[in-house]
N, C-alpha and C positions, 0 to 999 in steps of 0.2 A: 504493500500500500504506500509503502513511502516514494516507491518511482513515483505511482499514480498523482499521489501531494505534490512531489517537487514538481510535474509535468508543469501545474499550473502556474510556476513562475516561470520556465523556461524562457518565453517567448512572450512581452510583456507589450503591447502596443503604444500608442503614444498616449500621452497624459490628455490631450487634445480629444476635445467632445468631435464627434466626427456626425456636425449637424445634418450633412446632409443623407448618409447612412440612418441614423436617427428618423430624419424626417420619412424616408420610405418604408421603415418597420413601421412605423406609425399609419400610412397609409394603406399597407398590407395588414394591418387591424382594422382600418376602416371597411376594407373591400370584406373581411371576414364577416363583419358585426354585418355590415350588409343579408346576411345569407339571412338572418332574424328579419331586416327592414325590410326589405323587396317583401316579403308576405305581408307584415303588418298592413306595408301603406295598399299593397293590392289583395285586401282579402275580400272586400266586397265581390270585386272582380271572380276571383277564384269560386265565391262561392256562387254565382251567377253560371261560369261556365262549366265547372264540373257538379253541381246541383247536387251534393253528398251531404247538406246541412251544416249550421257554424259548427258542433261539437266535432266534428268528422275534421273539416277543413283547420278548426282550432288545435287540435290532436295534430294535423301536420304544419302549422305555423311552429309548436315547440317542438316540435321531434330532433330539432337540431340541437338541442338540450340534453336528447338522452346520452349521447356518446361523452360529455362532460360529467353527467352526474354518474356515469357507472365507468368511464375510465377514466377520470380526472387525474389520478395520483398515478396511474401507471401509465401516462400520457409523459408526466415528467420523466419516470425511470428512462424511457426506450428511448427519450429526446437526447439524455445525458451518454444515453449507450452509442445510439446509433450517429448522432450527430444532430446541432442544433441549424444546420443550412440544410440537412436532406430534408429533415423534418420540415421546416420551414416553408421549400421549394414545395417539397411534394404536396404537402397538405395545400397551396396556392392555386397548383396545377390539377390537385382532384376537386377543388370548387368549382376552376375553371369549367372542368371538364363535365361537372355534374350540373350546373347551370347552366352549361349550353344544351344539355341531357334535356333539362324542363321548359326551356324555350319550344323544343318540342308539341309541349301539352300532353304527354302519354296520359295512360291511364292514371284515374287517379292512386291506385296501388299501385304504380311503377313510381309516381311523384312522392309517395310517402317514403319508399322505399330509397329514393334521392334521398329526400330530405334529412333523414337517420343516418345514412353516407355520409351526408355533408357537414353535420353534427362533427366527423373525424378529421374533417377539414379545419372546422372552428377553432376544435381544440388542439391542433396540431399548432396553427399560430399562436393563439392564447397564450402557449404554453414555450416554443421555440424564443419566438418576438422579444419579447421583454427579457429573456435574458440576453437576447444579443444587445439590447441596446442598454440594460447595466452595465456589459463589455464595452460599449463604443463610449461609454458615458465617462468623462476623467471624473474625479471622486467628489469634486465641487457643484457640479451638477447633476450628482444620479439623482437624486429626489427631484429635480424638477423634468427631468426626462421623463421620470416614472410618470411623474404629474399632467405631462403633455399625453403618454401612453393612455392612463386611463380615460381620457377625452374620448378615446374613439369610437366607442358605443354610441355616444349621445351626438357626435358628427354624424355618423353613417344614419341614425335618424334621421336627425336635421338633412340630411343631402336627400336623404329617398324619398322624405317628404316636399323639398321640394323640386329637384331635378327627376328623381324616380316620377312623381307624380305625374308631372309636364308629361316625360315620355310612355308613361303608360294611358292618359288620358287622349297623344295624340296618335299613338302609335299601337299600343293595345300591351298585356301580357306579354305576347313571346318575342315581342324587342326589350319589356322591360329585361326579362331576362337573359335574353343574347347580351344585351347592354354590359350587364352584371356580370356573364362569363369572360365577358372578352377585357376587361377592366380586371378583374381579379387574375388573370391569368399574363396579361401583360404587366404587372406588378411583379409576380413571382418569377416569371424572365430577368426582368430586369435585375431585379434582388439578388439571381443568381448569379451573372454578369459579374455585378459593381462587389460581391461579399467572398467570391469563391477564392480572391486569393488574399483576401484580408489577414494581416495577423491576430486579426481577434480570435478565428476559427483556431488557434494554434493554441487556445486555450478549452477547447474540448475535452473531456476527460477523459485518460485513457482508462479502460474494462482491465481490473488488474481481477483477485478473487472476487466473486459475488456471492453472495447466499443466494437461499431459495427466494423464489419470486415475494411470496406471501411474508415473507422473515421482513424482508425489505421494504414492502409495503407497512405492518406494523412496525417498525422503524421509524418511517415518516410520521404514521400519526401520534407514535410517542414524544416527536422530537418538537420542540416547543417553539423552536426556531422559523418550524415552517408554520406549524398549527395556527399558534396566536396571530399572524396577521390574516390567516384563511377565516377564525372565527370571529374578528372584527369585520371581515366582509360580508360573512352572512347575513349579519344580522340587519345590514345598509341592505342586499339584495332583498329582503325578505320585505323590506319596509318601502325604498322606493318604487317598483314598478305597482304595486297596491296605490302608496299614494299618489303618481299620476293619474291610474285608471278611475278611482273611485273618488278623488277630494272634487272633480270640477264636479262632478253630477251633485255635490252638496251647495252647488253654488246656483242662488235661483236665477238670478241674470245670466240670458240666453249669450247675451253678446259678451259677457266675461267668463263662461265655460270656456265658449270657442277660443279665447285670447289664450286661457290658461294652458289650453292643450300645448298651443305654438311655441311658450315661454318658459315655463315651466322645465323641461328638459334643454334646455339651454340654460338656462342658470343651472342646473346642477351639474351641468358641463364644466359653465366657469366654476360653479365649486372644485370642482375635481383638478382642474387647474391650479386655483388659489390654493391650494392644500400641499400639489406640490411644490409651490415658488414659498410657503411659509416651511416646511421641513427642509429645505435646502439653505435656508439665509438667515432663520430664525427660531424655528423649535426643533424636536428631535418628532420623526413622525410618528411617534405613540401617541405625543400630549395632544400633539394636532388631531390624531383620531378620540383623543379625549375630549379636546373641545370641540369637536364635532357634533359629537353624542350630546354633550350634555347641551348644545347650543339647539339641537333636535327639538330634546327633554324639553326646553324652557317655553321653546316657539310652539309645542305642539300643547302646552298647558294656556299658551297665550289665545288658542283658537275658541275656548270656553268664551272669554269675556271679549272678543271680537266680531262675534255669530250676526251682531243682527246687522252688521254695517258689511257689507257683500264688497266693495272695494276696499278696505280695511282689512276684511278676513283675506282675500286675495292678496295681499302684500306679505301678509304674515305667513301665509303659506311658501310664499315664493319666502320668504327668509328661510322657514324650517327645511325647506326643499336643498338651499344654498348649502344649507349645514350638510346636508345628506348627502350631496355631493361631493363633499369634502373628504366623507370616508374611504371612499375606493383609490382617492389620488394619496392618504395615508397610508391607506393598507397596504399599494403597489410599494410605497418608496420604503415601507418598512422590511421586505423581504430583502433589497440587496444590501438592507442596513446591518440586517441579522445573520446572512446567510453566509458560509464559510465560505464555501466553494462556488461554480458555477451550476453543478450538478446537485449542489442543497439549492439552489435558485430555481431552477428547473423543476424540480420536486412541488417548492413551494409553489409556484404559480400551476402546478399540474393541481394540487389541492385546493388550492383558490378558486378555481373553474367549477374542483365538483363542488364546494360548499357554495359557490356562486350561483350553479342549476340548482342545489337543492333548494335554496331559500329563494330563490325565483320558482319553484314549483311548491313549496308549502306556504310564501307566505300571502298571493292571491286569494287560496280559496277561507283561510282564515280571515284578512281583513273583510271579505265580502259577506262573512259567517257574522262578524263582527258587529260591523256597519249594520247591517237588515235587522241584527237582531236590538242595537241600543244606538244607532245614528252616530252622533258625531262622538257621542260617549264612547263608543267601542272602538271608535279610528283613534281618540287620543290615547284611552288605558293600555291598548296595544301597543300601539309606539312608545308609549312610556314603559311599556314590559320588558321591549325588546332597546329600546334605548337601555336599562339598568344591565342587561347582557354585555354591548356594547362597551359602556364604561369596565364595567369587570374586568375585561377581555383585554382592554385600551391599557387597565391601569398592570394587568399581569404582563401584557406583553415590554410595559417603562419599566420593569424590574430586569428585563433581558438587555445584558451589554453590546453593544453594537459593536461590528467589527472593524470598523472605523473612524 
């Protein structure tokens, strides 16, 4: 093991953030997170033309979820084995390849059947991406690179909403997704090009002894390094896509739903941003995922005595939202804060993905359980529940020493 350890000084790159490497993992996130937007914004569409009912057509809007929530952690191992550019490229080029598949229109069980592929796509970047761009990051910068990373979910909505939209309203479904193959797949070209003789790759790990698959996996979830910032993401995933779905329809005003949709996930973009540029220049990213949570807690106690004024309570939310945002651009920057190696990097953001699906699949049907059953009382006790998780989580992980 000790070759393995020294391998990773071997061959050290420049101190020098390498922006524009930087900048194209980032946009090879966006074309990923896309595989989720291209259905959102055309699900009306989908369920017009293959007429399988929303539950049917909903079932394959998340399918690209399931391959995060059941190989999240072993996503990391095989990236650290095999390499984080094969990983990377290949998972670029089977999106490609499987959105030009659906451009098609097959059957609808041949698109479900996409869609759960392409799930292996998502998580292939997810999990490759951001560690190469820790590597391209000099040490002055990794929290805000992280911070930029996390953006790119709430980009690729904001784009599909409105460039997807344009093209699928003048053009129809199987341009929007030719669109989307030939974008995501000219990315991981390029990627391949501009990375393949990098000497960042020259810090891949090398395969010295391994255990058993299962030894290694219980591993990770003992090792705290990776865990605690996977379980401060949960607890954001569990909370924010609930309260975008469900806060505007508590808002009586027709014309400040519609506003809240459009803005709403752009401020928690720039959260997710600000969180990274405060853990780089100013706090360490645990406190920041501290005050995140507790800035949540305060804003979501603030909606009680804001209820009867509809432009009021809409500001406040767009605050608690802010906060919310804040935690994913924490929890990325806290992994190459904590992480030894590239391959505990790897790990962690392979674990982040599955705790990411899981609280994006449990914490929907609870808030909606929630809400129906006590209104707005159930939306704040929840998030105050799952905020006090949050904090815990925020304050175990500020007890972990950073590695540099």
């Amino acid at each position: 093991m000790s070759r393995s350890i020294s391998s990773f000084n071997v061959s050290t790159p420049e101190l020098k953030t390498q922006w524009l490497l930087v900048a194209l993992l980032w946009i090879a996130g966006i074309s990923a997170a896309m595989q989720f937007a291209k259905f959102s914004v055309s699900f009306d569409d989908l369920l017009v033309h293959y007429q399988v009912g929303a539950t049917s057509t909903g079932a394959a809007l998340s399918a690209v979820g399931l391959a995060g929530l059941v190989f999240g952690v072993s996503a990391g191992m095989i990236a650290s084995r095999v390499g984080y550019l094969k990983v990377l490229v290949g998972a670029l080029l089977l999106g490609g390849a499987l959105s030009l598949f659906q451009s098609t229109l097959p059957s609808f069980d041949l698109l479900f059947l996409a869609r759960a592929l392409e799930g292996f796509s998502q998580l292939g970047v997810v999990v490759a991406a951001p560690t190469l761009i820790a590597k391209l990051s000099a040490p002055q910068h990794r929290s805000l690179t992280m911070g930029i990373w996390g953006t790119f979910f709430g980009v690729a909505f904001a784009l599909c909403g409105w460039a997807g939209k344009n093209i699928l309203d003048l053009y129809g479904l199987q341009t929007l997704f030719l669109s989307h193959g030939l974008f995501i797949t000219t990315i991981g070209v390029v990627l391949f090009f501009k990375l393949r003789k990098n000497p960042v790759l020259d810090l891949v790990p090398v395969t010295g002894i391994q255990d058993g698959f299962i030894i290694q996996m219980m591993r990770i979830y003992r090792n705290p390094r990776a865990l605690l910032p996977s379980c401060v993401f949960l607890f954001y995933t569990c909370t924010l896509v609930s309260v975008l779905t469900y806060v505007p329809g508590l808002i009586e005003e027709v014309s400040l739903q519609k506003w809240m949709l459009v803005v709403l996930p752009l401020v928690s973009t720039s959260g997710t941003f600000l969180a990274g540029a405060i853990a780089q220049y100013w706090m360490r990213p645990q406190r920041v995922a501290l005050m995140a949570y507790s800035g949540v807690a305060m804003s979501a106690l603030m909606l009680f005595f804001v209820h009867g004024s509809a432009l009021v309570f809409c500001v406040m939310v767009g605050i608690m939202v802010l906060f919310l945002g804040m935690v994913p651009g924490s929890a990325l920057a806290m992994i190459p804060a904590l992480a030894r190696n590239p391959s505990e990097q790897a790990q962690a953001y392979g674990l982040l993905a599955q705790f990411g699906n899981l609280g994006a699949t449990v914490g929907p049907p609870s808030f909606a359980t929630a809400i129906a059953a006590y209104g707005l009382s159930g939306l704040v006790g929840l998030v105050l529940c799952l905020c006090c998780f949050g904090v815990a989580f925020s304050v175990l992980a500020g007890r972990m020493k950073t590695v540099h």
